[in-house]
N, C-alpha and C positions, 0 to 999 in steps of 0.2 A: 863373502865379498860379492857385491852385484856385477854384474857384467853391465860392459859399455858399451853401447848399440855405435855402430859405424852410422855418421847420418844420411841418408838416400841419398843416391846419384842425381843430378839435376833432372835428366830423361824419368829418373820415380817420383821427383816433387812435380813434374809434368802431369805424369798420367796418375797422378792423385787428386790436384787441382782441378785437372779438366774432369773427372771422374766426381769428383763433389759438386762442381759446376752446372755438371751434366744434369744430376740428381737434384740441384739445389732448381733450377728451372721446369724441372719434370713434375717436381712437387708445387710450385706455383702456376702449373699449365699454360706456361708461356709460350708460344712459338717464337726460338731465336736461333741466328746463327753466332757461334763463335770462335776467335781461333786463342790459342796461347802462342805466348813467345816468350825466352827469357832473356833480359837485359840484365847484366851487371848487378845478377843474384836478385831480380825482381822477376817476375811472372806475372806478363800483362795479359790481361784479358780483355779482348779488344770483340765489341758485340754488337750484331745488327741485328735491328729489330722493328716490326713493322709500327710499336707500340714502343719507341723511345719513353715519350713521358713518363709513364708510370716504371720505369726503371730507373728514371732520373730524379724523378721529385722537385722539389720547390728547391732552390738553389744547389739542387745535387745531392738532397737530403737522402732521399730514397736509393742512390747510386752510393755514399757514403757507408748506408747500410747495410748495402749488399755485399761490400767488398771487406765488411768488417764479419759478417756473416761467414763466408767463404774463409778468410782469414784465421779463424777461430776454429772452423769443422779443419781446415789444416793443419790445423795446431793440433787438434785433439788426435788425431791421428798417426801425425807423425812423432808426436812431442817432440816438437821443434819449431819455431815462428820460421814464416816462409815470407820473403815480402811479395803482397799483389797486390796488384795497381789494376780495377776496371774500370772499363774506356766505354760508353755507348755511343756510338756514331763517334764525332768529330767531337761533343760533349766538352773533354779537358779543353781542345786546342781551342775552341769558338770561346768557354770559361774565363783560360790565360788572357787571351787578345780581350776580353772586356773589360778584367781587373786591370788588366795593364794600363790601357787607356782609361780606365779610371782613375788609377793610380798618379797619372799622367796631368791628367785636368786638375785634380783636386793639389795636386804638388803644385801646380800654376797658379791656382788661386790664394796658395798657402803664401806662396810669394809674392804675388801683387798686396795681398794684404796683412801681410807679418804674422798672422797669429796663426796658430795652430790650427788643425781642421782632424777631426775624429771619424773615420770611417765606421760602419757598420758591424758588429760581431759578427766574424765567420771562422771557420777553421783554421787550424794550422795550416795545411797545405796551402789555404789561400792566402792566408799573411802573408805567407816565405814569396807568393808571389811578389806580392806589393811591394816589401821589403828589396826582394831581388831586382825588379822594377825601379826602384829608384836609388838604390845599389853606389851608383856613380854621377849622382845627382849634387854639385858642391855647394848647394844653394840650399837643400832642406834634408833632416833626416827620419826617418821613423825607426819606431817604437811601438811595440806590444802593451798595452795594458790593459788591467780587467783581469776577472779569474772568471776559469770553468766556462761558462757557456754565451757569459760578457765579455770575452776577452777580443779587442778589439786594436787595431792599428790607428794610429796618430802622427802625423805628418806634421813636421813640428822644422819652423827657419833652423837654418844654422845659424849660431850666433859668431 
């Protein structure tokens, strides 16, 4: 019969993550600073750097992959999923506030002109924005559609 591993303390999913972290940047010779915290079973990694961009990528491409990265070597280690969330600079919060107000205009224009309007494909995390964004909007609703890497939000009147 195998035995059942107890799963690490919050304090060891800390200093594993920051310990992969540490290594995962040592090996792309990056100069950064960063710190963890954990939130409501997530571990955020929050990173300054004097070289944002290339940690962030073209719509967050490059930040998406780092935190899938990390995510993974977490996994392997503890066999356990951890959740982590990385942040570079203000990155997320400046993100939100532009889908939001994307989300915002293009709901306005869904309205003045009755028909549907199709946003861009981008990830889940950013739909849920949109979605969440117009949340309590009694005038229009979205919708996900598209698979895989077309999967796109659509702002469509209520009828």
């Amino acid at each position: 019969m195998a035995e059942k591993s107890n799963p690490p303390a919050g304090g060891e999913k800390i200093k594993i993550v920051k310990e992969i972290t540490d290594n995962l940047f040592h090996l792309l010779d990056l100069k950064v600073d960063f710190k963890l915290t954990e939130e409501e079973g997530v571990v955020n990694i929050q990173v300054e750097t004097d070289e944002p961009g290339i940690l962030i990528g073209y719509h967050g491409q490059a930040l998406q992959a780092l935190q899938l990265l990390i995510t993974l070597a977490v996994f392997r280690k503890l066999n356990e999923w951890v959740r982590v969330s990385v942040n570079i600079g203000d990155y997320r919060e400046k993100r939100q506030e532009s889908l939001t107000k994307m989300a915002q205009s293009i709901a306005q224009r869904t309205k003045f002109s009755s028909t549907p309007q199709s946003l861009p494909p981008m990830s889940s995390a950013e739909r849920r924005i949109i979605h969440l964004a117009l949340a309590n909007d009694a005038e229009v609703e979205t919708i996900s559609e598209g698979e895989g890497r077309d999967r796109h939000v659509v702002i469509k009147p209520k009828i």
